[in-house]
C-alpha positions in Angstrom: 27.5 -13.2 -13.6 27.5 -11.9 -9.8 29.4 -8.9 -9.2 30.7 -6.9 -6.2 28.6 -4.0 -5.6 28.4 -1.1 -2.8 24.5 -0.9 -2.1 23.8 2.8 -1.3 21.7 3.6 1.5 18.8 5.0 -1.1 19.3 1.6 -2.7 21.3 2.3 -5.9 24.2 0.5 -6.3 27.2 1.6 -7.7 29.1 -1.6 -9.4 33.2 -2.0 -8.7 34.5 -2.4 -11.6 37.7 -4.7 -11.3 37.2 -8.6 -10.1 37.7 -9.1 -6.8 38.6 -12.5 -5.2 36.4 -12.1 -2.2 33.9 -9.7 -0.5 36.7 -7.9 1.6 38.7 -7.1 -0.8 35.8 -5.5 -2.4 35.5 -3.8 0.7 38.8 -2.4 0.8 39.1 -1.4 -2.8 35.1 0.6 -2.1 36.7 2.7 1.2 40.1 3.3 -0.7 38.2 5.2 -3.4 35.5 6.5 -1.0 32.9 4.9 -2.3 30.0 3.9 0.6 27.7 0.9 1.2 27.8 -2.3 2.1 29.5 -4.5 -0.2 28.5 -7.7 -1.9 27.3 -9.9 -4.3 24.8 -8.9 -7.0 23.8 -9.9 -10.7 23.5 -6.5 -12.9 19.7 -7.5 -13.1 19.2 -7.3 -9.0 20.2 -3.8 -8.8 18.7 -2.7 -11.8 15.7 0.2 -11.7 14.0 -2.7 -13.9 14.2 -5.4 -11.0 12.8 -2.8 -8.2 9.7 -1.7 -10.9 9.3 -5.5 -11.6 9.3 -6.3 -7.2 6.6 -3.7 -7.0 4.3 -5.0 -10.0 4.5 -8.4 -8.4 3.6 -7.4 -4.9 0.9 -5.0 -6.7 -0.3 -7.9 -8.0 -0.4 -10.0 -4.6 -1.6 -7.8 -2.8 -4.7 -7.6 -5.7 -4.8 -11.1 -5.0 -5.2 -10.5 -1.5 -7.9 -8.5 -1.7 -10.3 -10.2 -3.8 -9.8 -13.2 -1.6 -11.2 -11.0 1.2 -13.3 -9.4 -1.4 -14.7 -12.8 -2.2 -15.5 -13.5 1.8 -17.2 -10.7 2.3 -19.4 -11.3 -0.8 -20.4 -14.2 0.6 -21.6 -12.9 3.8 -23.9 -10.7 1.8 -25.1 -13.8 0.1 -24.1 -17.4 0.5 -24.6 -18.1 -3.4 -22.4 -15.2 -4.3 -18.7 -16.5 -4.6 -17.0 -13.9 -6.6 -16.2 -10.2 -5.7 -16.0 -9.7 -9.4 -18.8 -10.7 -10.8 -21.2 -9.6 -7.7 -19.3 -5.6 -8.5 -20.2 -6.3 -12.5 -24.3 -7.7 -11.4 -24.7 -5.4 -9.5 -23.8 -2.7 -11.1 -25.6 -3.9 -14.3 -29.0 -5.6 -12.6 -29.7 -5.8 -9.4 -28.5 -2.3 -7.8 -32.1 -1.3 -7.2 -32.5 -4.5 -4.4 -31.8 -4.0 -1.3 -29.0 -7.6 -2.0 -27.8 -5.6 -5.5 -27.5 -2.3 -3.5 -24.7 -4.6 -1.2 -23.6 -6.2 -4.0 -22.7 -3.0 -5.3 -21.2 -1.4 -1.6 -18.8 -4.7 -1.1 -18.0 -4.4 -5.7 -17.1 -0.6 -5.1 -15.1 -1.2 -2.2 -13.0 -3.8 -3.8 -12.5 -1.9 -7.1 -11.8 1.4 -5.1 -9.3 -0.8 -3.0 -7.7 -2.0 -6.4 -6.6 1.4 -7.5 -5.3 2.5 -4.5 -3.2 -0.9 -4.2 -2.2 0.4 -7.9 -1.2 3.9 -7.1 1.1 2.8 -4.4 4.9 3.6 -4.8 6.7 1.2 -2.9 7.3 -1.9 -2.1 7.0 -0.8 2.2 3.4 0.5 1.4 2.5 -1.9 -0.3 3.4 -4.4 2.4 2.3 -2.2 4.3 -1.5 -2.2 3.2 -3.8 -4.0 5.1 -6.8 -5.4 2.8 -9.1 -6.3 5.6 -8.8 -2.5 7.3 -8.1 -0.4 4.7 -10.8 -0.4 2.1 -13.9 0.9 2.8 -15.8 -2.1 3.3 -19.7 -1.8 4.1 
């Protein structure tokens, strides 16, 4: 069930405990006891540490997603035939490394993975918007 909340400027919300009838009223009962924020509507989950670590781990894993659809392109200006990022890094890697097309099989695989842990190390939701899968990684 929605409550009123006062959404802190660092995010955290502190909930107002009685039921209000509407969001001034809220609003009036937050500045009479000196609490700051803007007021509104919020479920308990929406505020919750839980709900901003489960927003990050779903644009962590877009942003993945992102980058081994670029990963994939650029694979596939190395060679036409190969179509996955994945399994060019893993080949590579495993047969072909000592070829001149394994050897940038391998450059475009390491970029990708490297790109993957960085996108995983990321703190917060702004950098990881903020991450730009075509210029960032160190693509050959």
């Amino acid at each position: 069930m929605p409550k009123f909340v006062a959404v802190q400027p660092n995010q955290t919300a502190v909930f107002l405990t009685p039921d209000f009838a509407d969001q001034a009223e809220a609003q009036l009962f937050a500045t009479d006891h000196g609490i700051g924020g803007v007021v509104g509507l919020a479920s308990v989950f929406e505020v919750s540490p839980f709900a901003a670590a489960l927003q990050l781990s779903e644009a962590k894993t877009a942003k993945v997603r992102e980058l081994t659809f670029e990963g994939n392109a650029r694979s596939q200006l190395v060679d036409p035939h190969f179509f996955s990022v994945n399994q060019g890094f893993i080949v590579g890697l495993t047969v072909n490394a000592v070829t001149p097309l394994g050897s940038s099989w391998v450059a475009v695989g390491v970029a990708w993975d490297d790109a993957r842990t960085v996108i995983n190390a990321l703190g917060d939701l702004a950098s990881v918007a903020a991450y730009d899968v075509v210029t960032d990684p160190a693509w050959p």
